[in-house]
C-alpha positions in Angstrom: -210.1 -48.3 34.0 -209.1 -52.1 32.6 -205.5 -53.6 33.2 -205.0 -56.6 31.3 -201.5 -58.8 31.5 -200.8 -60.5 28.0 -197.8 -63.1 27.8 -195.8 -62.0 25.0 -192.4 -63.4 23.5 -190.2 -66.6 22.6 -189.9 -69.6 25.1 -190.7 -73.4 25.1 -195.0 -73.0 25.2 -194.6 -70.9 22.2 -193.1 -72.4 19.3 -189.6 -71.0 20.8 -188.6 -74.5 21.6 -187.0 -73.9 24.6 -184.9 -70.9 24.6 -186.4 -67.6 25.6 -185.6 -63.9 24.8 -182.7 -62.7 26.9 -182.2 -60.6 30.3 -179.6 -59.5 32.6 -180.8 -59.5 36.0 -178.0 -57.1 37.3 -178.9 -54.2 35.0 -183.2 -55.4 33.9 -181.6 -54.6 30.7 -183.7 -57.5 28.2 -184.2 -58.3 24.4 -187.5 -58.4 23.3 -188.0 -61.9 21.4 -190.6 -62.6 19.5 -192.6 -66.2 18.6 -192.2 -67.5 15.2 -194.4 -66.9 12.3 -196.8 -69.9 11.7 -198.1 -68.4 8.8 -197.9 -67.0 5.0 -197.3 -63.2 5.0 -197.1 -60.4 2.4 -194.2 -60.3 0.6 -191.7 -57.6 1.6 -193.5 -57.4 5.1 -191.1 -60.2 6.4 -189.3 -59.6 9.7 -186.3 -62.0 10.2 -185.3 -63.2 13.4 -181.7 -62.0 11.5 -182.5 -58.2 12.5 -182.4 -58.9 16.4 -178.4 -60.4 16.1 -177.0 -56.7 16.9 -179.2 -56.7 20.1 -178.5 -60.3 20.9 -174.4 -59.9 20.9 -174.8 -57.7 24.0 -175.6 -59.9 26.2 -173.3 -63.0 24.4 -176.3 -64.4 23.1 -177.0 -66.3 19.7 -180.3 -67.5 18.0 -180.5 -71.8 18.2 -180.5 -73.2 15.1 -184.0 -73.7 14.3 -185.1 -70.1 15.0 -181.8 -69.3 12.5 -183.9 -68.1 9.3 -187.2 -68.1 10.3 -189.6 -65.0 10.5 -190.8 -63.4 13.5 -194.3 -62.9 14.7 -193.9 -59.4 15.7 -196.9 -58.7 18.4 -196.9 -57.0 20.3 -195.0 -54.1 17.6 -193.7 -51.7 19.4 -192.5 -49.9 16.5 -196.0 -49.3 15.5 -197.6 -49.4 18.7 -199.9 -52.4 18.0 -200.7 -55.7 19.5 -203.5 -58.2 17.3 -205.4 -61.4 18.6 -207.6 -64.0 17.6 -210.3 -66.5 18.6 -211.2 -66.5 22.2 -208.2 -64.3 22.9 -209.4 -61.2 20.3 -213.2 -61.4 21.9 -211.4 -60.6 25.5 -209.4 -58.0 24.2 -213.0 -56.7 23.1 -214.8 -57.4 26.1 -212.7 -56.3 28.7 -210.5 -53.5 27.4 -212.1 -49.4 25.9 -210.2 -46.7 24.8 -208.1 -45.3 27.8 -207.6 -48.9 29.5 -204.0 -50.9 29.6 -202.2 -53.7 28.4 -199.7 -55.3 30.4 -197.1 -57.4 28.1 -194.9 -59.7 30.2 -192.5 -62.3 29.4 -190.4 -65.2 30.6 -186.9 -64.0 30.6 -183.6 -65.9 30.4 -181.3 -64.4 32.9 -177.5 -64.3 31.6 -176.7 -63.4 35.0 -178.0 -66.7 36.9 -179.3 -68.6 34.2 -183.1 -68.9 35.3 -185.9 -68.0 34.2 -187.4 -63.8 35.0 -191.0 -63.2 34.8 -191.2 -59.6 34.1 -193.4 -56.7 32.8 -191.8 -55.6 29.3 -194.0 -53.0 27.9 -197.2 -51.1 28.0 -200.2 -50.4 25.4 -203.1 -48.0 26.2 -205.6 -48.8 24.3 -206.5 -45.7 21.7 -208.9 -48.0 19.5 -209.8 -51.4 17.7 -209.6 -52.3 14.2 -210.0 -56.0 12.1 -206.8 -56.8 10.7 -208.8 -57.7 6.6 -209.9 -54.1 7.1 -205.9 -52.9 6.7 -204.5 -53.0 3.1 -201.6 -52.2 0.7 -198.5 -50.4 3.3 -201.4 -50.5 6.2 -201.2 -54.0 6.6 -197.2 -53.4 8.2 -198.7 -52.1 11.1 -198.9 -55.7 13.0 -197.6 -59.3 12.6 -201.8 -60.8 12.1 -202.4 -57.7 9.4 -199.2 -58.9 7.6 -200.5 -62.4 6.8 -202.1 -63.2 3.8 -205.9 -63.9 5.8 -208.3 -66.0 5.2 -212.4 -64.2 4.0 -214.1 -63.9 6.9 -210.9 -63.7 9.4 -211.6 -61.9 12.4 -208.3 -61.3 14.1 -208.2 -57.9 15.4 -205.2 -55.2 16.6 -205.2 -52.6 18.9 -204.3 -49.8 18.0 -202.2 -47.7 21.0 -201.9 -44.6 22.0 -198.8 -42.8 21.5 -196.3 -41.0 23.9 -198.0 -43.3 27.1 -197.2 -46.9 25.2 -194.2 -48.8 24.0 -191.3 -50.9 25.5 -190.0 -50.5 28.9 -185.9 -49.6 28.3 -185.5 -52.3 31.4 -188.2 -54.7 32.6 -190.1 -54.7 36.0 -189.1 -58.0 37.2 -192.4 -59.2 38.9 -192.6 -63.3 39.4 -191.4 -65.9 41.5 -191.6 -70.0 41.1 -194.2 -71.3 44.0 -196.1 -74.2 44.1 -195.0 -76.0 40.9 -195.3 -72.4 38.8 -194.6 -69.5 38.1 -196.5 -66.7 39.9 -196.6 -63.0 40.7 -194.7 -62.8 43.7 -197.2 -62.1 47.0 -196.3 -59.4 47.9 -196.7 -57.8 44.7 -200.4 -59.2 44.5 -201.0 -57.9 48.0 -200.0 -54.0 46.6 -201.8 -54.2 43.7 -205.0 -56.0 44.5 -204.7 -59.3 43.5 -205.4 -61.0 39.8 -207.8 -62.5 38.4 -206.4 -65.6 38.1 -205.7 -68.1 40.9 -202.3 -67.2 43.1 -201.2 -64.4 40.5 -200.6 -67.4 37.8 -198.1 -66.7 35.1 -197.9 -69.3 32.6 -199.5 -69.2 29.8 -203.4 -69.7 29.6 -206.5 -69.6 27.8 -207.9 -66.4 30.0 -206.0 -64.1 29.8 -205.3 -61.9 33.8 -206.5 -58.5 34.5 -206.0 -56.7 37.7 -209.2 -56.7 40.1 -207.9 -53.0 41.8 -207.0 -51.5 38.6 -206.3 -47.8 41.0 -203.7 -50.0 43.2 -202.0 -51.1 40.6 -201.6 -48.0 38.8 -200.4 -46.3 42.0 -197.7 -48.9 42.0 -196.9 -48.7 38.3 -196.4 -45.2 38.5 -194.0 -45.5 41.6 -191.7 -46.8 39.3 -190.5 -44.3 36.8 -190.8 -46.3 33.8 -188.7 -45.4 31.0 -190.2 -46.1 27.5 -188.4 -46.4 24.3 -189.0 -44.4 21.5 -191.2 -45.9 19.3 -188.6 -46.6 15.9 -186.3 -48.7 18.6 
């Protein structure tokens, strides 16, 4: 079996310019934030950063004014169970992830609590199978933010299609980083349970390569000590 980690959500590396999705370190209660939309999508497919104010007010936060209006880039979609990719990022998903294996979304939290920053593991996608994002038409394209754009011939962005009832979003997030020398990384002794990554010093930040776990057993052994609570899929 495969673990891959996959940064996911709003923040300052991201188009988010400089604010980042919301979390309360007292409770790991959080509020999934996605990056904005970059591109023309299919009309009626549309998912306004406006639909996340309800979820936003409880934890006394509001959208900054130049994500007010603007559409979200909704991947991963937990509602669906998808996540799509492109360019060197879709060829890893392809390479180093098979039905059965895991994705590991995690996200750079703003805490209400202490106003820093919380690296944590938001949600999970085992991978049921693969398909190109041109291939989806009509109502399939609202499966995932990279099928709802209006592609180009010849795109190749693929989505990952998850299995139910084992994937979705975590209800609170497994807090997992610390800031060490000058980033933020998986904290040690997390790395020492689960094996280590395979990026240098359990590396967080965003990155061309995206980490997987080099003791996949370890880290499920750990993952499954936790007693992960999933949301249902339509929340």
């Amino acid at each position: 079996m495969n673990v891959l980690f996959v940064r996911v959500g709003a923040d300052q590396s991201s188009g988010g310019g400089n604010w980042n999705g919301p979390v309360d370190s007292r409770t790991d209660e959080f509020c999934y934030v996605a990056i904005p939309e970059s591109r023309t999508i299919h009309s009626g497919m549309e998912r306004p950063y406006s639909q996340l104010k309800p979820f936003l007010a409880k934890f006394d936060v509001s959208f900054p004014e130049h994500l007010s209006g603007r559409q979200m880039h909704l991947d991963p979609d937990f509602e669906h169970l998808t996540y799509g990719d492109q360019g060197q990022r879709a060829k890893q998903l392809q390479e180093r992830l098979s039905p059965g294996d895991l994705i590991v979304f995690y996200a750079g939290l703003s805490d209400v609590a202490s106003r820093g920053l919380v690296y944590a593991i938001i949600g999970l996608m085992y991978v049921q199978r693969f398909v190109f994002a041109s291939a989806l038409n009509g109502s399939a394209r609202d499966i995932n933010a990279h099928s709802r754009r209006e592609l180009k011939t010849g795109a190749e962005d693929i989505i990952v299609i998850a299995k139910p009832g084992v994937s979705g979003r975590l209800r609170k997030c497994l807090p997992i980083g610390e800031y060490r020398d000058r980033a933020y990384r998986v904290r040690k002794d997390l790395l020492s349970i689960w094996g280590d990554l395979s990026v240098r010093d359990g590396y967080l930040q965003r990155s061309a390569r995206l980490p997987y776990v080099l003791e996949p057993d370890r880290f499920m052994n750990w993952l499954a000590s936790k007693n992960i609570e999933l949301l249902p899929a339509n929340n």
